[in-house]
LUMRO-446174 format. One record per residue (C-alpha): x, y, z. Coordinates in Angstrom, 3 decimals, decimal comma, m for minus. Layout:
! LUMRO-446174
X|Y|Z
...
END
This chain:
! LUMRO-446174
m13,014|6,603|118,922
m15,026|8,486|121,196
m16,579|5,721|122,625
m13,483|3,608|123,839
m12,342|4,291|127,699
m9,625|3,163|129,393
m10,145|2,521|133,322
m9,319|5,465|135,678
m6,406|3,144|137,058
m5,087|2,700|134,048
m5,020|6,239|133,105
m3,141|7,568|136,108
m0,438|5,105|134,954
m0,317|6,232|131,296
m0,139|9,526|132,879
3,487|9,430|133,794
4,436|8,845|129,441
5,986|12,274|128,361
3,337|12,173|125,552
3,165|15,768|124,916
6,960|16,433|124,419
7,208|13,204|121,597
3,872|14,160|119,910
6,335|17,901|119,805
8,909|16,156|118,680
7,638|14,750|115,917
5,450|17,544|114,623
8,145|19,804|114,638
9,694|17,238|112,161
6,241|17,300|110,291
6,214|21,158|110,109
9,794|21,502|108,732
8,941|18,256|105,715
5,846|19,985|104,709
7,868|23,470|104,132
9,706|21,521|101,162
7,207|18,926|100,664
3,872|20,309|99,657
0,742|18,105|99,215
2,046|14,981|101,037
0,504|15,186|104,664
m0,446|11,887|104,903
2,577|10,355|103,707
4,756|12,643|106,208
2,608|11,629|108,906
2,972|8,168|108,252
6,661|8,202|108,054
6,877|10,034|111,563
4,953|6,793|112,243
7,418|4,590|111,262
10,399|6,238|112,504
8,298|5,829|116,293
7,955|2,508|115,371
11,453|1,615|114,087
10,301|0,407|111,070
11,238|0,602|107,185
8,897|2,126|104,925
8,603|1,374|101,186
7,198|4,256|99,167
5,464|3,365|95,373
4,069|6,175|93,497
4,341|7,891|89,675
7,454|10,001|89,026
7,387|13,318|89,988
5,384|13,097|93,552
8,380|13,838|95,596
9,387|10,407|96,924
12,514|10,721|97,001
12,500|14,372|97,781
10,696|13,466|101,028
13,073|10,845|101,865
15,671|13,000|101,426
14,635|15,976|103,965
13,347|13,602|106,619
16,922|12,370|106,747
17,828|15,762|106,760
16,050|16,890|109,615
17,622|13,820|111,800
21,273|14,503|113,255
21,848|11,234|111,626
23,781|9,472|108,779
22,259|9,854|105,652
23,153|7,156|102,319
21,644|6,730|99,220
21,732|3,616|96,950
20,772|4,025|93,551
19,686|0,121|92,990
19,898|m1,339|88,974
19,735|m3,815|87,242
23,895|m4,663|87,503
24,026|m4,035|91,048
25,592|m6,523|93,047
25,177|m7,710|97,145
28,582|m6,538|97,602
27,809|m2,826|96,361
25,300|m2,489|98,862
27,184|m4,307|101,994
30,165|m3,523|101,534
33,230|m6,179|100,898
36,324|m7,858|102,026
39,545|m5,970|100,444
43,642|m7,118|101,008
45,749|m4,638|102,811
49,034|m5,165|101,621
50,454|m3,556|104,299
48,577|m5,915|106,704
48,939|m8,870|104,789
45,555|m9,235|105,539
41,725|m8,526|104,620
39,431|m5,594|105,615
36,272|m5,294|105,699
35,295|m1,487|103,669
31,518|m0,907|104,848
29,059|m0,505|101,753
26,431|2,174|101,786
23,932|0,423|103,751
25,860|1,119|106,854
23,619|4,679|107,549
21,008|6,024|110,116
18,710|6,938|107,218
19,252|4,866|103,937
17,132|5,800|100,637
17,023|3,157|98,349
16,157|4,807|95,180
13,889|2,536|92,394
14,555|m0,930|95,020
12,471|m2,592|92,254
15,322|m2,285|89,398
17,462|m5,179|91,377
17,023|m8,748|90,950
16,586|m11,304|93,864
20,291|m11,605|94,490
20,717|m8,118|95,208
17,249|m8,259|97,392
18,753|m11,060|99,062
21,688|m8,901|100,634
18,790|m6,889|102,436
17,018|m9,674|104,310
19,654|m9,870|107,578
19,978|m6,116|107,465
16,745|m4,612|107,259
15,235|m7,623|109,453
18,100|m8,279|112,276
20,169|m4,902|111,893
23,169|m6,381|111,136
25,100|m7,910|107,658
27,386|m10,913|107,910
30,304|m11,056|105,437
32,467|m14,048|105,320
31,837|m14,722|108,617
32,052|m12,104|110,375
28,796|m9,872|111,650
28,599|m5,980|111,444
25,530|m4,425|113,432
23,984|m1,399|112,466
24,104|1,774|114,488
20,872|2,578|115,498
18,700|3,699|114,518
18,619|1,944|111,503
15,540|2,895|108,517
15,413|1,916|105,450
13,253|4,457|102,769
12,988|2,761|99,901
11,146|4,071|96,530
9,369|2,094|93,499
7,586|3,137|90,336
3,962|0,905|90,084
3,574|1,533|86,294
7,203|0,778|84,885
7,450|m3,193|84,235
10,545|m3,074|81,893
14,006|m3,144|83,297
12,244|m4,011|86,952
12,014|m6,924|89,236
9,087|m8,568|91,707
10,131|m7,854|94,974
10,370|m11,085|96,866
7,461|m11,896|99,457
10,187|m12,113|102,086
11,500|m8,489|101,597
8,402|m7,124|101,379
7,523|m8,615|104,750
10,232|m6,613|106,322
8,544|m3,420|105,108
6,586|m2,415|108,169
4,368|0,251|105,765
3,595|0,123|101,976
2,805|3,623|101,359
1,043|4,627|98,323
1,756|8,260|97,137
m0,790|9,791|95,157
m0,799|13,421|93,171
m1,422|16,352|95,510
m4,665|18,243|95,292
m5,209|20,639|93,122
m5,197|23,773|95,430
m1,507|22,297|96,852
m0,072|22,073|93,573
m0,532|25,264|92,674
0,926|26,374|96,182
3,748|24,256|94,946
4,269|25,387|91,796
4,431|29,039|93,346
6,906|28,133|96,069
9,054|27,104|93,348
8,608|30,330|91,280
9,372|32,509|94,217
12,729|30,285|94,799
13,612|30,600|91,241
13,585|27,031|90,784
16,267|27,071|93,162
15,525|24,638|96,418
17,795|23,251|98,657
18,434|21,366|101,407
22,225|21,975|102,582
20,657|24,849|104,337
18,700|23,009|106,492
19,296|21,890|109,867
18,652|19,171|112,491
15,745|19,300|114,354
15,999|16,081|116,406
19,166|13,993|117,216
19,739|10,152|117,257
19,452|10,004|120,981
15,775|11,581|120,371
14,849|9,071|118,331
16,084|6,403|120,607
13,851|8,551|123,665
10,899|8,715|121,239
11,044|5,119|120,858
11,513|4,198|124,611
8,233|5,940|125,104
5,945|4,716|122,282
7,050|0,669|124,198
5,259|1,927|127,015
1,994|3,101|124,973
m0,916|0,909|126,490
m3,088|m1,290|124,477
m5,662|m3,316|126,194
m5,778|m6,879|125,610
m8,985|m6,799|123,499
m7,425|m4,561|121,664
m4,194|m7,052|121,147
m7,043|m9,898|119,911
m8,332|m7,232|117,474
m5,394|m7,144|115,764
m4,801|m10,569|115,430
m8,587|m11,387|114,214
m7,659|m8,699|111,675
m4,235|m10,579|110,448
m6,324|m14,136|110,685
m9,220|m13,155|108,750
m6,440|m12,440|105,796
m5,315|m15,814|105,727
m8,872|m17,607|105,763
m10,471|m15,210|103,085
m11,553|m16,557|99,912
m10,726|m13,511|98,122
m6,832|m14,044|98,980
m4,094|m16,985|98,240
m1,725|m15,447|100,780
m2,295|m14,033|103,792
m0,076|m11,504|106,516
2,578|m13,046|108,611
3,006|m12,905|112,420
5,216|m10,302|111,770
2,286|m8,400|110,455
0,656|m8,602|113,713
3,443|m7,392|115,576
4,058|m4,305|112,745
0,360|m3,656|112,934
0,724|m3,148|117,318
3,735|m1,181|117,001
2,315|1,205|114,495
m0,949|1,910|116,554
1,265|2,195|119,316
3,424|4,711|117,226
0,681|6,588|115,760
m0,920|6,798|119,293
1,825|9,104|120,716
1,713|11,253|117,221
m2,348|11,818|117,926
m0,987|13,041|121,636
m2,450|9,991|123,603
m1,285|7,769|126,104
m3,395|4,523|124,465
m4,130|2,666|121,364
m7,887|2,772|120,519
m9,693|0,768|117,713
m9,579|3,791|114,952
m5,953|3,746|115,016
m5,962|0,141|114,485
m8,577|0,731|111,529
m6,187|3,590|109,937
m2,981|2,062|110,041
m4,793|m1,132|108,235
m4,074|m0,695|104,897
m0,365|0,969|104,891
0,694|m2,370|107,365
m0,975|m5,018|105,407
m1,427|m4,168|101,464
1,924|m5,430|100,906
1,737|m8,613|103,121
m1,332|m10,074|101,048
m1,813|m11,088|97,437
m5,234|m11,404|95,716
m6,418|m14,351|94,035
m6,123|m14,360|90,266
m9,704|m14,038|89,890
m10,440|m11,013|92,397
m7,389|m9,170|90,016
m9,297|m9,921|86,476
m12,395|m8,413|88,777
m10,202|m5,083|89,541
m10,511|m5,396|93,230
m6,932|m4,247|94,841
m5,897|m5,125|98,141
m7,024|m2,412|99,954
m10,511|m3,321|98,703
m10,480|m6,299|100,560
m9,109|m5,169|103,736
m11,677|m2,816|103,796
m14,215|m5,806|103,855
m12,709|m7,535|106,890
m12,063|m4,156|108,853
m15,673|m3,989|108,493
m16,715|m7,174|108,879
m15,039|m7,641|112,072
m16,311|m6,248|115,245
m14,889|m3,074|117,264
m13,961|m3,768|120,447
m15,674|m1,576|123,179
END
């Protein structure tokens, strides 16, 4: 917002982030998704958000609108390890974590890591598991680390989970549980591309034959990036009206008549990290109110439920956090 300053002192301090060379960093990512990805600009940008932010994204959309294609290449273009979990209805904890098994040899039990040991972990259709597979993702995705029998394994960072669902198939699916939703820093809904970028799309793929592929593909940033990246988005400065902005925002959820749950403290500090995040990827060196306002909906929507009336009225949440956003006044 044009109209938000930041005092001259403050400035010269900010001055000494490496902005510019993240904000390159993460474009360059940008630019090499959206050569594969066509028509999903906002969603890219808001997972570059989320990797700044070192948080997991959950990604709910039709069939066909490259979810898990996008997944896929972001991983791709991080010198990182990549796994993939395909999650149904007869998975169990143990397929994901991993599990105790007797060495003979040893006379004794090892631990053989599941596939959520990874950098970058898709979980493909998270919604086809029931609550005792959720359940093996609370420790992970919340405290980087699993605990089997015991013992504790932490993750290498960094750590992100990319998970996929499909909003309009019910049967064979499960509710994800309130708690594992909360560890979802965004909830990003991925709608059709316009028309112009389809067709773009669908000649891309005519020209390649149908043929596309990633193995060809390299790195563009490493692990130790990522970790830099992040080290710099910590020292992004928010002003302390700013910091009571966000938590009138997250308040205002759980006193409003038009919802029977409200966002956690957790969603407070997921809403300041991904200002602070999407800050650095808009090239400055301070959070202002508009990216507060943006990053809104893609924090919260998950984190709140609607009342059963304001559902049979066909409000959504958005809807609703559109009200307080605009109810509640910008800090100047």
């Amino acid at each position: 917002m044009e109209t938000y300053k930041s005092n001259p002192e403050e400035q010269e301090y900010q001055s000494r982030i490496p902005v510019a060379q993240v904000a390159a960093m993460m474009d360059k990512v940008k630019d090499t998704i959206a050569q594969v990805v066509v028509g999903q600009d906002v969603m890219i940008e808001q997972l570059m958000v989320a990797l700044l932010a070192d948080g997991h994204v959950l990604l709910e959309g039709v069939p066909g609108v490259a979810k898990t294609l996008t997944a896929k290449t972001m991983a791709k273009m991080v010198a990182a390890d990549f796994s993939r979990i395909q999650f149904t209805p007869d998975l169990m904890p143990s397929d994901v974590i991993g599990t105790n098994i007797f060495n003979p040899q040893k006379g004794s039990f090892d631990f053989k890591q599941g596939p959520i040991f990874g950098n970058i972990v898709l979980i493909d259709e998270i919604n086809r598991s029931p609550a005792k597979t959720q359940a093996a993702l609370f420790e992970v995705m919340e405290e980087r680390q699993i605990t089997s029998d015991g013992v504790t394994y932490p993750m290498e960072a960094p750590f992100m989970v990319i998970a996929t669902q499909n909003p309009i198939e019910h049967e064979g699916t499960y509710r994800l549980p309130e708690a594992q939703l909360d560890r979802f820093l965004f909830k990003i809904n991925v709608q059709y591309p316009k028309l112009e970028e389809e067709i773009l799309m669908l000649q891309q793929h005519h020209e390649q034959k149908g043929a596309l592929s990633l193995e060809g593909m390299r790195p563009v940033i490493s692990k130790q990036d990522i970790d830099y990246c992040r080290s710099v988005v910590k020292q992004v400065r928010v002003e302390p009206k700013l910091l009571q902005y966000i938590i009138q925002i997250v308040a205002d959820t759980r006193n409003n008549p038009s919802l029977f749950l409200g966002a956690s403290p957790r969603a407070a500090i997921a809403l300041l990290n991904a200002a602070k995040g999407l800050a650095i990827l808009r090239g400055r060196e301070f959070v202002t109110p508009d990216d507060i306002k943006e990053i809104v909906p893609v924090v919260l929507r998950h984190r709140i439920a609607l009342t059963p009336e304001k559902e049979m009225e066909g409000m959504n949440p958005d809807d609703v956090l559109k009200e307080i956003v605009g109810r509640i006044e910008i800090p100047r």
